[in-house]
N, C-alpha and C positions, 0 to 999 in steps of 0.2 A: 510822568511826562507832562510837561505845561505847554500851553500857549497861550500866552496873556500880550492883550491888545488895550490898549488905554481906550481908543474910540467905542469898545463894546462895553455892555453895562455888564456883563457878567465873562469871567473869565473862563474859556475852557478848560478841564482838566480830565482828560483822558486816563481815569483810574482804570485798572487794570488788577485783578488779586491773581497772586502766585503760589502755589505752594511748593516748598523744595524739600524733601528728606535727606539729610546730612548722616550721616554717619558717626562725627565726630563732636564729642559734647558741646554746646553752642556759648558762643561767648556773650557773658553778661552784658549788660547796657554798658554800667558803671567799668567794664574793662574795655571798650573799646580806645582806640587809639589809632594815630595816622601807620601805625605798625602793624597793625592786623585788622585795617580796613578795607583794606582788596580785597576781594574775591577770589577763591583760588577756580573759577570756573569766568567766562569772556562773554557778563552780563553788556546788550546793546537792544537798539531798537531799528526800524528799519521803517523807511517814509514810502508809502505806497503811491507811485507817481506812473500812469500809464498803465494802470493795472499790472506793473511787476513790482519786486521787492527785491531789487537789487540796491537799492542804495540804504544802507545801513549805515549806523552810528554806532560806534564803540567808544570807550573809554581810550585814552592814549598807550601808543603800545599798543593794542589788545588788538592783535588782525580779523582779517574779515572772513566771514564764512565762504563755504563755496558758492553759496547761491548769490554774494553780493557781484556787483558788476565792476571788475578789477580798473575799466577804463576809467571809471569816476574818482580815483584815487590821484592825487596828484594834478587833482585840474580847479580853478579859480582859486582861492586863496589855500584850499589844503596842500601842504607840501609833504604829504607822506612819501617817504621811502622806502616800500618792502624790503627790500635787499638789507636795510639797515635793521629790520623792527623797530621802524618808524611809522605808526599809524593815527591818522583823525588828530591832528595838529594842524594848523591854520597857519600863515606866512610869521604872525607878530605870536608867537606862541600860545596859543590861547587852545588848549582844549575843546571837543566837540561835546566831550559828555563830561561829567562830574560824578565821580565815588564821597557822597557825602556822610563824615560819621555822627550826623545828628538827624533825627528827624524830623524834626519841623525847621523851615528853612523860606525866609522871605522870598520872595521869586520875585526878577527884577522884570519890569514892562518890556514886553516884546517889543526890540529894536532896540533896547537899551543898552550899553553894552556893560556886564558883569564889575567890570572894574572901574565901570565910572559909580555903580551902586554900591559897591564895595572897592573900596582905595586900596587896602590892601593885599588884593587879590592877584595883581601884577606883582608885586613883590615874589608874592608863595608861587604863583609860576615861573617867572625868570631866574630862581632859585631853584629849582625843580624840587617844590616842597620842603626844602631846608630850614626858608625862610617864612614868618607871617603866615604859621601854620594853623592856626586860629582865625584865620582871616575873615569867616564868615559869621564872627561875632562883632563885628566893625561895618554895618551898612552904614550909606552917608546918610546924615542927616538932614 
């Protein structure tokens, strides 16, 4: 999780280490692929505002736990749908979280928006990943 701000000299990065036991043999670097880069488990994070922890971030699709606060769903630009298994999608489709399958990955300046630092990043979402599925080897220059 990042929050990069142009005006500070150093950027925050709220590392976090996880450790997860899998059961099932783990897939090599060299085989990863936009086909078996989900999660089969509803990785997100959650912004502590008023000392609760209701308002979470998931990946699209991926609903909310029971501890998130179901009113904040559907209000300023997210237009999820439960009823649909529509979740953490913004009005202009843009995802709230990102499944990325590389790991180092330029972070664009908080307030930027994703697809003005990557061009074709609109493409791979208004295709719902069909399209410019590499996208995040193309930042502007």
């Amino acid at each position: 999780f990042y929050r990069i701000k142009k005006e500070e000299e150093e950027n925050h990065r709220n590392k976090k280490e996880i450790t997860t036991k899998f059961d099932e043999e783990p897939i090599q670097v060299n085989d990863v692929s936009s086909k078996n880069v989900l999660p089969p488990y509803n990785p997100f994070i959650f912004v502590e505002s008023d000392k609760t922890r209701g308002r979470e971030v998931h990946l699209v699709k991926y609903p909310p736990t029971d501890k998130a606060n179901p009113s904040l769903l559907g209000t300023g630009k997210d237009v999820s749908r439960p009823d649909e298994g529509l979740y953490y999608v913004s009005i202009d489709l843009m995802p709230f979280a990102l499944n990325m399958p590389i790991s180092e990955f330029p972070i664009p300046e908080e307030g930027v928006r994703i697809d003005e630092s990557y061009p074709k990043f609109a493409t791979w979402v208004k295709s719902n990943g069909a399209q410019a599925k590499d996208w995040y080897k193309y930042p502007k220059k």
